[in-house]
C-alpha positions, 0 to 999 in steps of 0.5 A: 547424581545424589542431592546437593547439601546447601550451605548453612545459611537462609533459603534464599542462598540455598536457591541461589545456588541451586540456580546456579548450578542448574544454569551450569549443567545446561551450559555444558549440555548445551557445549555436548551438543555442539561437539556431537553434531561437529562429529556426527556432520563429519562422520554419518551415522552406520545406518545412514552409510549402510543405505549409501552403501546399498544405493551405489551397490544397486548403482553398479549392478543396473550399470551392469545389467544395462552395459554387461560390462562394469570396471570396479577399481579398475578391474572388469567385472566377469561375471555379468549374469550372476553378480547382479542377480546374487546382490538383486536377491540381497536387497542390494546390501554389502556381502562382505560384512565380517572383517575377518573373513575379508581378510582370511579370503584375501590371504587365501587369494595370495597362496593361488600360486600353488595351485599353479595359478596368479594370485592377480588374476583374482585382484590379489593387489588390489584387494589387498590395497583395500583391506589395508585402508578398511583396517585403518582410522577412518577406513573405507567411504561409501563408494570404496565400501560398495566396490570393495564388496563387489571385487571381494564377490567377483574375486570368489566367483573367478576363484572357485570357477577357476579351481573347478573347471580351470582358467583356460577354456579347453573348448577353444582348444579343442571344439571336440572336447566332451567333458561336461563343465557343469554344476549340476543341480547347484543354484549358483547364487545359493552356492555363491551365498553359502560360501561368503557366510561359511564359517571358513570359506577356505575350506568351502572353495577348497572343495572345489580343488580336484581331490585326486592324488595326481593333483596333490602330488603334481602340486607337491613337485611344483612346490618342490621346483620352484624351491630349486628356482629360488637358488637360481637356474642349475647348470646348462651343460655345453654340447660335447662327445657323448658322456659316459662311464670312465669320461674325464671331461670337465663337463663331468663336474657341471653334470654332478652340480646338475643332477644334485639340483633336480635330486637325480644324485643324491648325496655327496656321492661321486668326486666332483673332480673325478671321472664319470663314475658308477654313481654318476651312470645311476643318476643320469639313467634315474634321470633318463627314466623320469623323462621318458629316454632311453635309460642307458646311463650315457649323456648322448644329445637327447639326454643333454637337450633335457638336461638343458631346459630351465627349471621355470620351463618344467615349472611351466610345464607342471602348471599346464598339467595341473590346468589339465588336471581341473578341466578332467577331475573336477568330477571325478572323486576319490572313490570312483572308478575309472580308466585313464589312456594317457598320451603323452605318458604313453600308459593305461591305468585303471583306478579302483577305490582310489588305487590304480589295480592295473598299469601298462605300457600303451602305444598312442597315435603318431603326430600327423595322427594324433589320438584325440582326447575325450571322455567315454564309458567302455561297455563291452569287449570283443574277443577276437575281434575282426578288423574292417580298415578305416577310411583314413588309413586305406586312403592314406596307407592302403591303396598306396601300397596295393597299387605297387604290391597287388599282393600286399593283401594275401601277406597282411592276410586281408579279404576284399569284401563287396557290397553285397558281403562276397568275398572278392579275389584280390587278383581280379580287381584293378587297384591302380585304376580305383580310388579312395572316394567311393570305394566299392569294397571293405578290406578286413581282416579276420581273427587270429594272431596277426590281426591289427587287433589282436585278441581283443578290443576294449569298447567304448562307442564315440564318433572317433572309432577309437578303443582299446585294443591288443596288437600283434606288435609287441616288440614296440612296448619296449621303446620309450616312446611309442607313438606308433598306432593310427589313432588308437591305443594298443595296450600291454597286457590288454587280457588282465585288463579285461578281465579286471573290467569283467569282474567277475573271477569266477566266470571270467578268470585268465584261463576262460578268457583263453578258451574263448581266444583259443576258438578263434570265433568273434564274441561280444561280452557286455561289462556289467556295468560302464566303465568311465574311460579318459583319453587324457596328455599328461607330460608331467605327473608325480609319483606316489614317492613325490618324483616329477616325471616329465614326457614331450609335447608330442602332439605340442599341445602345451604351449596353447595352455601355457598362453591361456594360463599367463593372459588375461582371464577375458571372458564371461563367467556364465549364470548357468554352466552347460556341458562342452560340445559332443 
């Protein structure tokens, strides 16, 4: 403040209003003082609530340290190993200190549902509950702040281990699952700090969604589905006389209505009124083709029994194929190269580049002898190879066979082989009186064109004796579904394969290949380098043009996953992941 001028007058007067004056100034510091300590005794300094905060924290982690169990706004804390050592290492101080990249993870966690997963599953409700009141007057106490910030980290770490490997644990599924479930050299607490001070953590956890084309396109047809679940369930069309060409029964109208909803018929195309015409055939055999039928244009039982499922069950079933989709590609990058058997699709792809340079038709293992699913490395084809009967089809089909027909062998062009390697006359052994169980001779079959081979074998060693392999069956690459084999996978074209696997055009083109074939003679070629193979069950997947197709449960494995995706998340995140069993 400038100098008070005096008034006009004697020193005395000018001191007594100098005194005055000051007596009022320490009037009103003394009221300032009064007021500060009101609010201050209502509301604690920031540094004073930071340490509060920092206690309950360490509160909450030697609990679950103590217990390997903590509830946190009601929610139970998964990650028992890794959350107390990631807040251990930060001195027990809040993560989560930006307030806007609170709210950007929140709202992050809200969009799960296009991954085909629950947004509640991460605490979407509760943390949204939470950052409302942080964001008002007043915001969050000290015990509110300390959960909040630990639900936001338990949150993170559920999200991208579930974006990465998948909610569903596929070893309980499956104990011979072999695909690694790893981090890798990744520190998880470094990770789990890296992504909490990233400047997008969208992006950060992003990284850790599969970054395949299968994925993106699957995610694409949920989106799609359930944008035609949002105008209601299409049309269920009642059980009749086959549909067809030239059909004018009122069935005909809720048929078009159908497969406008599912886009099979595009258009205004067709008189909704008017008999089964032309358009009408095309649609249903575009439908027919996306579901794995025989595409003859006519709406016999099996076309209507498709027609008839929910748009949520084919929601359903995207959501399981995309679950899929992170236990098997969240390794697997754009540019690696890499064979995939698919099942329940019934095809072989190879992908090089991120472009698939070979596609066929396969034939799988039927139901009662299912193709397992696994993870391997081809190393080495065999040309003309022979075929030694495995253990379980001589149980199963063999020996049955040659107890009623002893010349069953000489038709299938079978040698009897003993211990010793001699080849035995099938006459001279009484196969009504042997068993399967300690059975005393190998029954093979040498190279040639009938060989349950056929002309070559894709190898790729694993404990299941499963491969790759030609067949002398050709006929049955023409149905549409080919369940046929008795475990492995008998695919189309399998010498184009070859030679796609041998990369090397100038030594192993087509006409080389059929000169080896040609001798009739068994020869092993090494690849030049392994090959990652994958024996995957797809019964959704996308077309690169968007189109959903959908195949059946064969082996009815969808429902176990479906369960697993729509439970409770209910077991513990490990500090360290380790490979599956195998």
């Amino acid at each position: 403040m400038g100098e008070v001028e005096p008034r006009k007058g004697t020193n005395d007067d000018a001191m007594g209003f100098r005194s005055c004056l000051e007596e009022k100034m320490r009037h009103l510091v003394t009221i300032a003082g009064m007021l500060a300590l009101t609010v201050f005794a209502r509301v604690p300094p920031i540094h004073a609530q930071g340490n509060q905060v920092d206690q309950l924290i360490r509160g909450r982690m030697e609990e679950l340290r103590a217990r390997k169990r903590l509830t946190v706004e009601g929610a139970s804390i998964a990650a028992v190993n890794l959350i107390p050592r990631f807040y251990e290492q930060r001195g027990f101080q809040p993560a989560w200190t930006n307030p806007g990249r609170a709210s950007a993870f929140v709202q992050f966690v809200s969009r799960m549902d296009a991954e085909g997963l629950d947004p509640e599953d991460y605490y979407y409700g509760t943390l949204k509950g939470l950052l409302t009141r942080a964001e008002q007057p007043g915001g969050l106490d000290p015990a509110q702040r300390a959960d909040f910030d630990i639900l936001l980290t338990e949150s993170l770490i559920r999200l991208a281990y579930q974006l990465r490997f998948g909610k569903v644990d596929p070893v309980r599924l499956d104990p011979n699952w072999n695909f690694t479930r790893s981090l890798g050299d990744k520190d998880p607490v470094q990770t789990l700090e890296s992504a909490i001070s990233s400047d997008s953590i969208q992006s950060f956890i992003e990284d850790e969604i599969p970054q395949l084309d299968y994925y993106d396109r699957l995610k694409k047809g949920l989106a799609r589905y359930r944008e035609i679940a949002a105008q209601g369930d299409w049309p269920v069309i009642p059980s009749g006389p086959a549909l067809k060409t030239g059909a004018t029964d009122s069935r005909v109208a809720l048929l078009r209505e159908r497969l406008r909803r599912s886009g099979d018929l595009t258009g205004t195309a067709g008189n909704d009124a008017g008999p089964f015409d032309e358009a009408l055939r095309q649609a249903v055999i575009s439908f027919q083709r996306r579901h794995g039928l025989t595409a003859d244009g006519v709406v016999h039982k099996e076309a209507l029994s498709a027609l008839n499922v929910p748009v949520q069950q084919r929601i359903d079933q995207i959501r399981v194929n995309l679950e899929r989709a992170r236990w098997a590609f969240h390794d697997i990058h754009t540019r690696d190269e890499f064979v995939v058997a698919d099942i329940a699709g019934y095809h072989v792809y190879y992908v090089k580049d991120g472009k698939i340079v070979f596609d066929a038709r396969a034939q799988v293992g039927k139901p009662y002898r299912k193709t397992p699913i696994f993870r391997a490395s081809i190393t080495y084809l065999e040309f003309n190879p022979t075929w030694t009967v495995p253990p379980g089809i001589l149980r199963q089909d063999m020996l049955p066979k040659l107890k009623q027909n002893p010349n069953y062998l000489r038709q299938k062009e079978l040698s009897v082989i003993d211990r010793n390697g001699r080849t035995v006359d099938p006459t001279t052994v009484d196969w009504k009186s042997i068993s399967s169980r300690g059975f005393p001779y190998q029954l093979r079959q040498n190279p040639g064109p009938n060989n349950a081979l056929g002309r070559v074998k894709i190898m790729f060693p694993n404990s299941y004796l499963v491969y790759l392999h030609d067949t002398p069956s050709r006929d049955l690459f023409e149905a549409p579904k080919r369940a046929f084999s008795s475990g492995c996978i008998r695919v189309q074209n399998p010498l184009t394969l070859a030679e796609l696997l041998l990369k090397d055009p100038t030594k192993w083109d087509q006409k080389a290949i059929q000169g080896v074939i040609d001798s009739r003679k068994t020869r092993r070629v090494n690849l030049p380098q392994p090959v990652t193979v994958m024996l995957l069950y797809w019964t959704a997947e996308a077309t690169p043009e968007g189109v959903v197709e959908f195949r059946d449960d064969i082996y009815g494995r969808d429902r176990k996953v479906l369960q697993g995706l729509k439970s409770h998340f209910n077991f513990s995140i490990p500090l360290k992941t380790t490979p599956g069993p195998g």
